[in-house]
NUDRENFI-94586 format. One record per residue (C-alpha): residue number from 1; y, x, z. Coordinates in nm, 2 decimals. Example, Ala and Ser with C-alpha at 12.3 -4.5 7.8 and 13.67 -1.06 7.14 Angstrom:
% NUDRENFI-94586
NODE_resi_north_east_up
NODE_1_-0.45_1.23_0.78
NODE_2_-0.11_1.37_0.71
This chain:
% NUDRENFI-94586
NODE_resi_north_east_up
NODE_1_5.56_13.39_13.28
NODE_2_5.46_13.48_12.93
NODE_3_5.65_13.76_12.91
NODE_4_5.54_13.90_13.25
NODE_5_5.14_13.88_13.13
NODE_6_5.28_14.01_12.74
NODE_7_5.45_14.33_12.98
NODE_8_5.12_14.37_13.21
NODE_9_4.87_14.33_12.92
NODE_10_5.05_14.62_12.70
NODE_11_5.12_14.82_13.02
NODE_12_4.71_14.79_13.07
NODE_13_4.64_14.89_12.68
NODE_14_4.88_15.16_12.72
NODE_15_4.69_15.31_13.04
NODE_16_4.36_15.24_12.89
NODE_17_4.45_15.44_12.59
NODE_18_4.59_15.75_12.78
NODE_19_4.26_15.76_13.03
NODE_20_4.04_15.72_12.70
NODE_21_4.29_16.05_12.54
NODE_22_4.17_16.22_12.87
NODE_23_3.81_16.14_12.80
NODE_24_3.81_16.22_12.38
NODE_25_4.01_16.59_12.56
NODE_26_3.71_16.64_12.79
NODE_27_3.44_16.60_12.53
NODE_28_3.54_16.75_12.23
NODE_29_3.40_17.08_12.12
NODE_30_3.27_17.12_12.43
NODE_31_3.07_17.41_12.24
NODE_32_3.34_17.65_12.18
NODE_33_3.29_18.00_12.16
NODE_34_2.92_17.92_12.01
NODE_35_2.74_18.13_11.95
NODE_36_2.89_18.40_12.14
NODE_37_3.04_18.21_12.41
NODE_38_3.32_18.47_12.56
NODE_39_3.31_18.33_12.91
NODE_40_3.13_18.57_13.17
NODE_41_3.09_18.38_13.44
NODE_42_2.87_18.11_13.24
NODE_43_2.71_18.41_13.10
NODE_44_2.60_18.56_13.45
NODE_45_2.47_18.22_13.52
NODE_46_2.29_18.15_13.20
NODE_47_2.13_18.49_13.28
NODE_48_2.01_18.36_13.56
NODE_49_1.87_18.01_13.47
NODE_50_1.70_18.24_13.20
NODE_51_1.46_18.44_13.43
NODE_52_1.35_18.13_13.61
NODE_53_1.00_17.97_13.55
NODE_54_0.86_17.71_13.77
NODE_55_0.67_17.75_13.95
NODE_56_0.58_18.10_14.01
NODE_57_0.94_18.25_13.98
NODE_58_1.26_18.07_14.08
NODE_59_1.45_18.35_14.26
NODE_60_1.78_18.35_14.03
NODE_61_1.88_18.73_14.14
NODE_62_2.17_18.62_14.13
NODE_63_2.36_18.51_14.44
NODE_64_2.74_18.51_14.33
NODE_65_2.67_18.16_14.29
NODE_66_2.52_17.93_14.47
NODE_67_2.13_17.79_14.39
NODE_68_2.16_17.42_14.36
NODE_69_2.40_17.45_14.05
NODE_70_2.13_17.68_13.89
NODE_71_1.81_17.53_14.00
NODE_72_1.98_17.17_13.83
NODE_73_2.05_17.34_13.50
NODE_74_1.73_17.48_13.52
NODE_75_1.53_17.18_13.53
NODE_76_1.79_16.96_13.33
NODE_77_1.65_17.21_13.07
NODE_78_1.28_17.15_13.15
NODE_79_1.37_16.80_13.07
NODE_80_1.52_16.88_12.72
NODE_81_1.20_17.09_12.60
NODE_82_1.01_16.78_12.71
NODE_83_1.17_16.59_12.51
NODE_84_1.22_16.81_12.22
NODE_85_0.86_16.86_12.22
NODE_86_0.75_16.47_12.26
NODE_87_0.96_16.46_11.91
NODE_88_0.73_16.71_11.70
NODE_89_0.97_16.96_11.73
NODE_90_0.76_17.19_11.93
NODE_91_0.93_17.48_12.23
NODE_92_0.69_17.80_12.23
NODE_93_0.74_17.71_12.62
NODE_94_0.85_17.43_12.76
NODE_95_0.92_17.68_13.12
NODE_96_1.17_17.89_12.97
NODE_97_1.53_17.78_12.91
NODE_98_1.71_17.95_12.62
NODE_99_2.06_18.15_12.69
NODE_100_2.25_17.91_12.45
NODE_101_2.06_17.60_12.63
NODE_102_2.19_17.68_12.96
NODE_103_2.55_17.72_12.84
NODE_104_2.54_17.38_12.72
NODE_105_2.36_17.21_13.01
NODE_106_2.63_17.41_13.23
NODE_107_2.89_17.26_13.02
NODE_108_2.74_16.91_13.03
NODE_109_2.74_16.90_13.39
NODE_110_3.11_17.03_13.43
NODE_111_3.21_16.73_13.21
NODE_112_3.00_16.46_13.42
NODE_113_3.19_16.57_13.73
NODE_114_3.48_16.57_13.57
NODE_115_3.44_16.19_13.46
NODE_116_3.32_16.16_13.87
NODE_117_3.62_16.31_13.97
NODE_118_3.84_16.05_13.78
NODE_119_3.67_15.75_14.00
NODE_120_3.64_15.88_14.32
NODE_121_4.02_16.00_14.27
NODE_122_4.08_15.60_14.21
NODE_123_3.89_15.48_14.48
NODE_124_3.99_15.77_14.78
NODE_125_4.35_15.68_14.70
NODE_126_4.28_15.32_14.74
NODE_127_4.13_15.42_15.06
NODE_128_4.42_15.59_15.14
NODE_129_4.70_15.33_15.09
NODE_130_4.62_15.07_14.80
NODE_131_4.50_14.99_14.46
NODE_132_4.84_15.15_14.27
NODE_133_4.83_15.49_14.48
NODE_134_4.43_15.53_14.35
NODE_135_4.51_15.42_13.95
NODE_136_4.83_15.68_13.94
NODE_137_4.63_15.92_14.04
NODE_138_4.36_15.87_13.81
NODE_139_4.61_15.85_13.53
NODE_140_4.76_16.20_13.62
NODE_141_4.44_16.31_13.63
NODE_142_4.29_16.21_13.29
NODE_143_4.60_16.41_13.12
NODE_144_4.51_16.76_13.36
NODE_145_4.56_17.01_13.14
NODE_146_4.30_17.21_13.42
NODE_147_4.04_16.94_13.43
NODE_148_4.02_16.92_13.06
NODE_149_4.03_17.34_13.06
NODE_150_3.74_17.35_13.35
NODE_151_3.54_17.08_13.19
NODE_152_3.45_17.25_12.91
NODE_153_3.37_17.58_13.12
NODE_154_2.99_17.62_13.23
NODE_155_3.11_17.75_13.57
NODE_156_3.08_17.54_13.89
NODE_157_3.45_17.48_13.98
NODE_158_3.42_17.06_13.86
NODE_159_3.09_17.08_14.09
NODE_160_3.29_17.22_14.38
NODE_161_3.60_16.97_14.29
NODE_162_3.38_16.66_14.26
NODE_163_3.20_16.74_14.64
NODE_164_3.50_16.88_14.79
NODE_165_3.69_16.50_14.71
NODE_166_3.35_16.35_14.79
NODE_167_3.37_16.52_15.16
NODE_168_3.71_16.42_15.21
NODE_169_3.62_16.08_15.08
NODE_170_3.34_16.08_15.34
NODE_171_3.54_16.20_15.65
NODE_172_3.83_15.96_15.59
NODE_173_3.61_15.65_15.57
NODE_174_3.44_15.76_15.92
NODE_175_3.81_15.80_16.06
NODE_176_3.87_15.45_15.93
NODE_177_3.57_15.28_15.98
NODE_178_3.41_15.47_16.24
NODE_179_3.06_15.44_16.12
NODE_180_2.88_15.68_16.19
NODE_181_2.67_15.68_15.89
NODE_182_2.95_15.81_15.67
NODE_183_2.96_16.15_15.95
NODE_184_2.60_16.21_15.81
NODE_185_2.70_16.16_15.42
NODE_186_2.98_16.43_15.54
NODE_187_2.70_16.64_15.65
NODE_188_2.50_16.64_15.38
NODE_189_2.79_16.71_15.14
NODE_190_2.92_16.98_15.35
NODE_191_2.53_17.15_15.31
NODE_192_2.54_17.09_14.93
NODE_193_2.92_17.28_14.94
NODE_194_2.76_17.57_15.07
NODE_195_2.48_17.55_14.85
NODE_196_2.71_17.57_14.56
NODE_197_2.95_17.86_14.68
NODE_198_2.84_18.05_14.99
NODE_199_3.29_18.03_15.06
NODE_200_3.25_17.67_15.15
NODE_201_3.15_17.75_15.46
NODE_202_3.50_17.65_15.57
NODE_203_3.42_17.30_15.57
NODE_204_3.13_17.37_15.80
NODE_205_3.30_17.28_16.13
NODE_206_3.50_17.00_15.94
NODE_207_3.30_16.73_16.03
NODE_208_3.27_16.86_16.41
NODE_209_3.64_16.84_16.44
NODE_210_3.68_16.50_16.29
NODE_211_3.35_16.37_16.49
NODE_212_3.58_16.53_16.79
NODE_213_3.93_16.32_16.74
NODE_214_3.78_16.08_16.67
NODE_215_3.52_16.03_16.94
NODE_216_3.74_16.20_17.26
NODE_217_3.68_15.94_17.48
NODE_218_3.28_16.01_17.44
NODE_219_3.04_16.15_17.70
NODE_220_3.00_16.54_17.68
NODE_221_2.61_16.57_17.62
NODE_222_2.66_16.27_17.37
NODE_223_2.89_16.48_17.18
NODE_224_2.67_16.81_17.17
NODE_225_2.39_16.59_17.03
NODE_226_2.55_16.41_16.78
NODE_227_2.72_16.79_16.67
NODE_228_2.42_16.91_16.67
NODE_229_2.29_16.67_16.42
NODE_230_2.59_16.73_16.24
NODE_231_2.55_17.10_16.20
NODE_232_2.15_17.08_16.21
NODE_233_2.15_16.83_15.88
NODE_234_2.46_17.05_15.69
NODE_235_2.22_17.39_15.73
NODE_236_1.93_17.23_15.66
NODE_237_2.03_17.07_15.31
NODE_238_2.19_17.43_15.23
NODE_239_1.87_17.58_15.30
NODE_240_1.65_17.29_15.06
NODE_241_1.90_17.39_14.81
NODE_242_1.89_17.73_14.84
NODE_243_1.60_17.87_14.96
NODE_244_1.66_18.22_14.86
NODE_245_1.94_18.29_15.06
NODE_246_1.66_18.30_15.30
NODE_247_1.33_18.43_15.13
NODE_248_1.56_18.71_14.99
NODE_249_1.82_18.79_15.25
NODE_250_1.86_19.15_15.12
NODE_251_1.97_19.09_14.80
NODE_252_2.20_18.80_14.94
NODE_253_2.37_19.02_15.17
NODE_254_2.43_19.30_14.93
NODE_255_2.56_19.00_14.70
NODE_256_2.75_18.91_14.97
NODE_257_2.94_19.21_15.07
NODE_258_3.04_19.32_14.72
NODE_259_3.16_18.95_14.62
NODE_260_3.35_18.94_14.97
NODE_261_3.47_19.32_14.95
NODE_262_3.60_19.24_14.58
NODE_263_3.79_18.89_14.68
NODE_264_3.99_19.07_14.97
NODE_265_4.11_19.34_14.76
NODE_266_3.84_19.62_14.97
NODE_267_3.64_19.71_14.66
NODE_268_3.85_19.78_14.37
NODE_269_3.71_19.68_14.04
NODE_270_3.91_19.71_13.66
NODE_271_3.89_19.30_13.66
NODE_272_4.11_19.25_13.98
NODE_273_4.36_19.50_13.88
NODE_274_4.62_19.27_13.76
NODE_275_4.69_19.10_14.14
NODE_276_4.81_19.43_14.28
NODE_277_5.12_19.39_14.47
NODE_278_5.09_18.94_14.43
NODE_279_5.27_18.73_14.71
NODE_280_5.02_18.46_14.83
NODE_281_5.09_18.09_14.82
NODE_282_5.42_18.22_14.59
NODE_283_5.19_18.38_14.30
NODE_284_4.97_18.05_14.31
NODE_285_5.28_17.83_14.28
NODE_286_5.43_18.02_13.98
NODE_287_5.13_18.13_13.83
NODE_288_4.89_17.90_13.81
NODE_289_4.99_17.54_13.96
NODE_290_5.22_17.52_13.66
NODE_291_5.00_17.53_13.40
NODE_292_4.69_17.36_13.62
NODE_293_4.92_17.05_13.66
NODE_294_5.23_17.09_13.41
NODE_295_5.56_17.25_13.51
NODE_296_5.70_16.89_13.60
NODE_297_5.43_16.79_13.79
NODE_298_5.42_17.13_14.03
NODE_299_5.73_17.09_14.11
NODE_300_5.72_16.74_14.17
NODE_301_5.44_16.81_14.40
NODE_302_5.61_17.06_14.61
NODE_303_5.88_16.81_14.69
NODE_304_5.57_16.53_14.75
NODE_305_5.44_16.79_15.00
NODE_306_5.74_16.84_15.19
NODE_307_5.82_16.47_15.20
NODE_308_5.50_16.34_15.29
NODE_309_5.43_16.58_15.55
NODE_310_5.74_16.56_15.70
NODE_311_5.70_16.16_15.75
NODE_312_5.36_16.23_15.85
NODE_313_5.47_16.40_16.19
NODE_314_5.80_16.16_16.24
NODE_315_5.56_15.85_16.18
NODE_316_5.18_15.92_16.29
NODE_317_5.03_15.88_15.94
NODE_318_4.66_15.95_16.02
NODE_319_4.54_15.97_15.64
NODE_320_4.84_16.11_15.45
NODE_321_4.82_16.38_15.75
NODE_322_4.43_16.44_15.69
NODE_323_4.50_16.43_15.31
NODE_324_4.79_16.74_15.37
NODE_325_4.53_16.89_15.61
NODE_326_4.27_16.90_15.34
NODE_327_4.46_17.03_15.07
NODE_328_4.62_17.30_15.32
NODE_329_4.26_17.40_15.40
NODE_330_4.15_17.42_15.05
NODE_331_4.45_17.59_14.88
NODE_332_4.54_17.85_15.19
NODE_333_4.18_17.93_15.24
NODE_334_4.20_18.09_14.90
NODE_335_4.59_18.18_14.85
NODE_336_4.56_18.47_15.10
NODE_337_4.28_18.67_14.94
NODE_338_4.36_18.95_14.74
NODE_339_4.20_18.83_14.40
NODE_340_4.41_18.48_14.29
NODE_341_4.19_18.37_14.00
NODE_342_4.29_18.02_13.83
NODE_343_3.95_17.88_13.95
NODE_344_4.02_17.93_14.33
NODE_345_4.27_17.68_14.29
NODE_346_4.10_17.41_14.10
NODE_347_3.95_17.22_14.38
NODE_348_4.27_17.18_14.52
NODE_349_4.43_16.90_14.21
NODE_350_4.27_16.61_14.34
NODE_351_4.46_16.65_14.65
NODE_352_4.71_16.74_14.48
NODE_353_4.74_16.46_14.24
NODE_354_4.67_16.20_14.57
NODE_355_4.98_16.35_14.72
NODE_356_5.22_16.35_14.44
NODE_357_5.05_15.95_14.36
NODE_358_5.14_15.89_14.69
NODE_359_5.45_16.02_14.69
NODE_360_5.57_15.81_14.38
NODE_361_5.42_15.49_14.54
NODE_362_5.63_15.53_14.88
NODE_363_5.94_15.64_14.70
NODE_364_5.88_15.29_14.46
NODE_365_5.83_15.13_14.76
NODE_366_6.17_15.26_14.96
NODE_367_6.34_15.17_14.62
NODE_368_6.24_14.83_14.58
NODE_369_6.32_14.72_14.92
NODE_370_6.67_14.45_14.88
NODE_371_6.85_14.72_15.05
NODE_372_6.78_14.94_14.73
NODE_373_7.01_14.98_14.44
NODE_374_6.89_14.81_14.13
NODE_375_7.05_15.13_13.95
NODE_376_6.80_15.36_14.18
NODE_377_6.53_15.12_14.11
NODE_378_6.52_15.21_13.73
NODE_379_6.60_15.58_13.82
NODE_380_6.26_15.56_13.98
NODE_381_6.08_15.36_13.72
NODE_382_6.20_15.61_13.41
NODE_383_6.11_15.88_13.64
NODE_384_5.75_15.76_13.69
NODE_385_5.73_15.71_13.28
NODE_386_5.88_16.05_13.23
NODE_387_5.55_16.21_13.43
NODE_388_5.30_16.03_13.29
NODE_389_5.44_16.11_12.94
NODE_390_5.51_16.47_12.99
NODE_391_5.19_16.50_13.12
NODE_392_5.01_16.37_12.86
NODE_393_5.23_16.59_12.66
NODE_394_5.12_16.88_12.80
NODE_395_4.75_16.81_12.81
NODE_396_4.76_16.74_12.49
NODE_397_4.97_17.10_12.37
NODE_398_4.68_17.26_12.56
NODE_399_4.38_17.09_12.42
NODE_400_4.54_17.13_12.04
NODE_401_4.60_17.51_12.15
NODE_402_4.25_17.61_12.26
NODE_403_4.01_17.36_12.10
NODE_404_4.15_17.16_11.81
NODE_405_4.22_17.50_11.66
NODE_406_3.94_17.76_11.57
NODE_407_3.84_18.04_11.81
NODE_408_4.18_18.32_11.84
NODE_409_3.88_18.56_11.80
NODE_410_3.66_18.43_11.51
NODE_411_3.99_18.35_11.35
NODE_412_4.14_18.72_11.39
NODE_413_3.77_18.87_11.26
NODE_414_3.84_18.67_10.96
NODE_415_4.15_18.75_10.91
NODE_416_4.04_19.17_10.98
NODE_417_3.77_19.14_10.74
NODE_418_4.03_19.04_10.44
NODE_419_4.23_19.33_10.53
NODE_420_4.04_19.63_10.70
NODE_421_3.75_19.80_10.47
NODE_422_3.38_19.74_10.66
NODE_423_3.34_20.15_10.75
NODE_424_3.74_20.20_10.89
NODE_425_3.70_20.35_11.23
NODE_426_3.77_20.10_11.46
NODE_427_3.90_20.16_11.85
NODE_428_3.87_19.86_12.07
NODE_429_3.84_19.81_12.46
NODE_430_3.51_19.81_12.64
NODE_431_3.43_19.52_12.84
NODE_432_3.61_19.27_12.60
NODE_433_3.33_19.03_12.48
NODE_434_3.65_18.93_12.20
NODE_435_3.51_19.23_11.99
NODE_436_3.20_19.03_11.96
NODE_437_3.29_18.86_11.62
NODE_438_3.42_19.16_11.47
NODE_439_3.06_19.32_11.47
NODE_440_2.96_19.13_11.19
NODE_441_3.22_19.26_10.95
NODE_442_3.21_19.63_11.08
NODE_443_3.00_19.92_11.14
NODE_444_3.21_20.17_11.26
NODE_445_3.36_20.04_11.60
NODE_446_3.39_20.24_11.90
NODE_447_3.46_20.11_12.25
NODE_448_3.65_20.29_12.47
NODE_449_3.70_20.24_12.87
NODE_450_4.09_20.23_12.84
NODE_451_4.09_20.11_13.22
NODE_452_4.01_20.44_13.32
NODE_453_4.27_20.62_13.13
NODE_454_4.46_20.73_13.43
NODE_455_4.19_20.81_13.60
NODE_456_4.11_21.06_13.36
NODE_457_4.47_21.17_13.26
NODE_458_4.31_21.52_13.05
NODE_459_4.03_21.33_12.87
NODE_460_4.01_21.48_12.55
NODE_461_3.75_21.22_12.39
NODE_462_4.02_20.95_12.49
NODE_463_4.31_21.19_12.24
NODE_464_4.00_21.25_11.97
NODE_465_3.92_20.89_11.97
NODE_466_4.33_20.75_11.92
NODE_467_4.32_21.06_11.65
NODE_468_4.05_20.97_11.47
NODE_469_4.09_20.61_11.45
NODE_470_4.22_20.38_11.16
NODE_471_4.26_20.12_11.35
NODE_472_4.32_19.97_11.71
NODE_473_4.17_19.62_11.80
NODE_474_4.28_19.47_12.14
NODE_475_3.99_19.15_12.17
NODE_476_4.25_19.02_12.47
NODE_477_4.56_19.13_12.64
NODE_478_4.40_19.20_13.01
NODE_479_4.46_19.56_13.03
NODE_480_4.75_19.58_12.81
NODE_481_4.92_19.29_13.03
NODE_482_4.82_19.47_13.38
NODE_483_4.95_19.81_13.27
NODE_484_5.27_19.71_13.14
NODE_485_5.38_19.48_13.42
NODE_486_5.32_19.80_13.68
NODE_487_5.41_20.14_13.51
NODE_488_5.43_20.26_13.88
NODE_489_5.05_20.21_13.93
NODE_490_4.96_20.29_13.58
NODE_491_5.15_20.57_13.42
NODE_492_5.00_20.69_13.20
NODE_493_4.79_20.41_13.00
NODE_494_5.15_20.23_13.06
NODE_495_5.32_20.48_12.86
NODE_496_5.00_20.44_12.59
NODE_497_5.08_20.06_12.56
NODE_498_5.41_20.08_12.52
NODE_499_5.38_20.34_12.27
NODE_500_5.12_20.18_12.07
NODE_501_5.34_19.87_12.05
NODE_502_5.65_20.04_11.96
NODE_503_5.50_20.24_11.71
NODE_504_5.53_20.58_11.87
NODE_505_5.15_20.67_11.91
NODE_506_5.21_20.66_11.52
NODE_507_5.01_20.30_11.47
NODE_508_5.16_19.97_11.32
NODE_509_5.09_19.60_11.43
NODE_510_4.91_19.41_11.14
NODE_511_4.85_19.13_11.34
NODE_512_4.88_18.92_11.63
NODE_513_4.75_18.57_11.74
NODE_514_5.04_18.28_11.61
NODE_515_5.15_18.13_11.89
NODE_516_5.30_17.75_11.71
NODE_517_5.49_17.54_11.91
NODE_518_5.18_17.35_12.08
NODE_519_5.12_17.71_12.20
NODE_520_5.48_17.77_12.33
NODE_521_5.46_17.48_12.55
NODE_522_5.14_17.53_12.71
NODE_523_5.23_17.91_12.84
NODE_524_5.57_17.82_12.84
NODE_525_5.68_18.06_12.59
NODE_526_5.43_18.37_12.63
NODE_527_5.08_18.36_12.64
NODE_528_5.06_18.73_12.71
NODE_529_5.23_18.73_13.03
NODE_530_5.33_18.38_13.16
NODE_531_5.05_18.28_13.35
NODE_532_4.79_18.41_13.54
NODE_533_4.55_18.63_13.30
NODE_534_4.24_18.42_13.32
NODE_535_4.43_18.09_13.19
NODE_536_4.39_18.15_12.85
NODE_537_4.14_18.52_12.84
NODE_538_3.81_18.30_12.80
NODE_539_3.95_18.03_12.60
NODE_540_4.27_18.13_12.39
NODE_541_4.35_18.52_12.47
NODE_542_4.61_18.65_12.24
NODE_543_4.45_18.96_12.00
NODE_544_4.66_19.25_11.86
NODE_545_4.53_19.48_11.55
NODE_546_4.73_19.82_11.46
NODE_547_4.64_20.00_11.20
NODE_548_4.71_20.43_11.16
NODE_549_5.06_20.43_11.01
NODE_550_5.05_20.67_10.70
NODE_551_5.20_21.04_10.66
């Protein structure tokens, strides 16, 4: 008896000390990038907390985004000036919220959700089949190497994570309990979605459908008031939240029609060029599910998938099916548009961590029965060790690659200021916020729009600029990455890359970001071209200098 409670208490310590690693990854140097901050999507949004001052002018321009998101950052930072100025250290005005505030409020608020996320994973999967189902899940999650990534970014994917779980939360504890109380939280959470990315509209007739099955058997004008009051109190929180939408439809629909025009590949734009000629649902699972959850995990899951869905529909599982559903509707809804960002996928792990959880409970389950081999049984066990471990692994190769280590741009700067004089003539990409610490060291750098280099195959400044240049800076491998991997699309700055790296255009490589063995793992051997681009482009991108070989 002793030695089972010696077993349980270190099997405790050891969980408490791999969700307390998964806390210490979330929170520290949660100011990266300062003070440039690369990221430009929390620089769009910090842009538009910036312009707001209550009262007389809270329209954010800026409807990419949803409000509520903006509007809380906003007066999270009316609080901080507050306070800063009840302790004698003075704001010129307390109404206006710096740039470099906002980014870490944003930040701040990714990282509470985060935490959020890690409880309501525990209890939804205790709601869905016990105690063991919710705690492996929260363990899996602690060590996500995309949690820890999007908790430190100022965006809203942990806000649309944390509420999209919360909804599913809500709908499975009216299909359980049948109250109808939690129909209304559904409704509510459903409005704040929408209020936080205009694309959660999918979830809009969720509730409807599951107020449907559920309640079949129920008069017909019963059932249009009730789904009226569904819909009426989802619209109405959206509309609280984001009032603008309304009071400024214009610039909302213009917003609207370029954001939607970009995602489904209408518009064409130089960030969106590297998903030309992507496989749906296939380019998700090899390019970003394997380094959102760990290359053992992903594949684990797929096999969790498969199994749980097929004993779903041979048995009648209600919540393992609605759990499937939900992830289906969250993952597809987003798979099969022509951009395939990383962060479309995000608020997809929790259900994917529930399934794989649930998964490894049944399969425990199956194994332990007398039937069972003993043999099996410990198959299973060092299995379940071996994903814990190698997940911990793997969140912690990613969080020593991107945020134990300095900034891959500050450090390259420093390392170009030792080497290049300050007045070289210096080439580097436009639109790369990388170049950003170079501009301290340098007076002489140019910035070029290499994405339109085919466009313009006879530009003569392009040929004047390569001439004239001592060296060549590329801030992040973006464009290089998308022109090499389609020559057919991109011919000629194709044939530029290649010839800049072999040495050709008559340049040599001087440096390029180390890539250790922490590195390795975490893009699997190539942090150029492993993984979808925007993995590692805000964070870690990989830098290249060449400098004019001599006559």
């Amino acid at each position: 008896m002793d030695l089972i409670r010696i077993k349980l208490s270190f099997t405790n310590i050891l969980l408490l000390i791999i969700i307390l690693l998964g806390v210490f990854f979330r929170v520290y140097n949660l100011n990266w990038g300062s003070p440039f901050y690369f990221h430009p999507d929390e620089r769009n949004i910090a842009s538009a907390v910036t312009q707001l001052r209550f009262p007389q002018q809270m329209n954010p321009h800026f409807f990419a985004y949803g409000s509520l998101p903006i509007y809380a950052i906003y007066f999270q930072g009316l609080v901080w000036n507050l306070a800063n100025s009840l302790f004698n250290n003075p704001v010129i005005d307390n109404f206006i919220i710096s740039f470099g505030q906002t980014i870490i409020i944003s930040r701040i608020y990714s990282l509470i959700f985060s935490f959020l996320i890690l409880f309501l994973l525990y209890n939804t999967g205790k709601l869905i089949k016990d105690k063991r189902t919710g705690f492996l899940a929260l363990i899996l999650a602690s060590a996500s190497p995309g949690f820890i990534q999007y908790s430190h970014f100022g965006t809203f994917e942990m806000w649309l994570t944390f509420f999209s779980l919360l909804l599913f939360y809500c709908l499975l504890s009216y299909i359980i309990k049948q109250k109808y109380k939690y129909l209304l939280y559904s409704s509510v959470v459903v409005g704040t979605l929408i209020s936080i990315k205009i694309s959660s509209l999918i979830f809009l007739p969720v509730p409807v459908i599951v107020f449907l099955l559920v309640n079949h058997k129920q008069r017909l004008m019963l059932k249009l008031k009730q789904i009226f009051g569904i819909l009426f109190l989802s619209l109405t929180t959206f509309s609280i939240f984001s009032p603008f939408v309304f009071l400024d439809f214009s610039s909302f629909q213009n917003s609207f029609k370029y954001e939607s025009s970009v995602a489904i590949g209408a518009l064409p734009v130089f960030y969106t060029q590297g998903f030309y000629d992507t496989t749906p649902v296939l380019y998700q699972s090899i390019n970003t599910l394997p380094f959102l959850l760990n290359p053992l995990l992903s594949v684990t899951f797929i096999f969790a998938l498969l199994y749980l869905s097929f004993v779903s529909l041979k048995r009648g599982g209600k919540k393992s099916m609605f759990l499937i559903m939900f992830f289906v509707i969250i993952f597809f809804s987003q798979s099969f548009l022509f951009v395939k960002w990383t962060r479309y996928i995000v608020p997809s792990l929790p259900f994917a961590y529930l399934i794989i959880s649930l998964f490894l409970i049944s399969l425990a389950e199956q194994l332990n029965k007398k039937s069972a081999i003993n043999s099996l049984k410990k198959i299973n066990i060092i299995f379940l060790v071996i994903i814990i471990l190698s997940n911990l692994f793997f969140a912690f190769s990613f969080f020593t690659t991107v945020y134990l280590k300095g900034d891959t741009r500050a450090s390259a700067s420093i390392v170009a200021k030792g080497e290049i004089s300050p007045d070289a003539r210096i080439l580097s990409e436009v639109y790369d916020l990388g170049i950003l610490p170079f501009n301290q060291y340098f007076n002489n750098i140019k910035l070029y729009n290499f994405y339109n280099i085919d466009h313009n195959p006879h530009n003569s400044n392009f040929l004047t600029e390569v001439g004239e240049s001592d060296y060549i800076i590329l801030a992040s491998p973006r464009v290089t990455r998308t022109r090499l991997v389609n020559p057919k699309r991109f011919p000629i700055s194709s044939t530029f890359y290649r010839n800049l790296f072999s040495g050709k255009l008559g340049y040599n490589k001087i440096y390029e970001t180390p890539c250790d063995f922490f590195c390795k793992t975490t893009y699997l051997g190539d942090p150029v071209f492993r993984f979808e681009e925007t993995v590692n482009v805000f964070d870690r991108p990989t830098l290249f200098i060449f400098q004019k070989a001599k006559k």
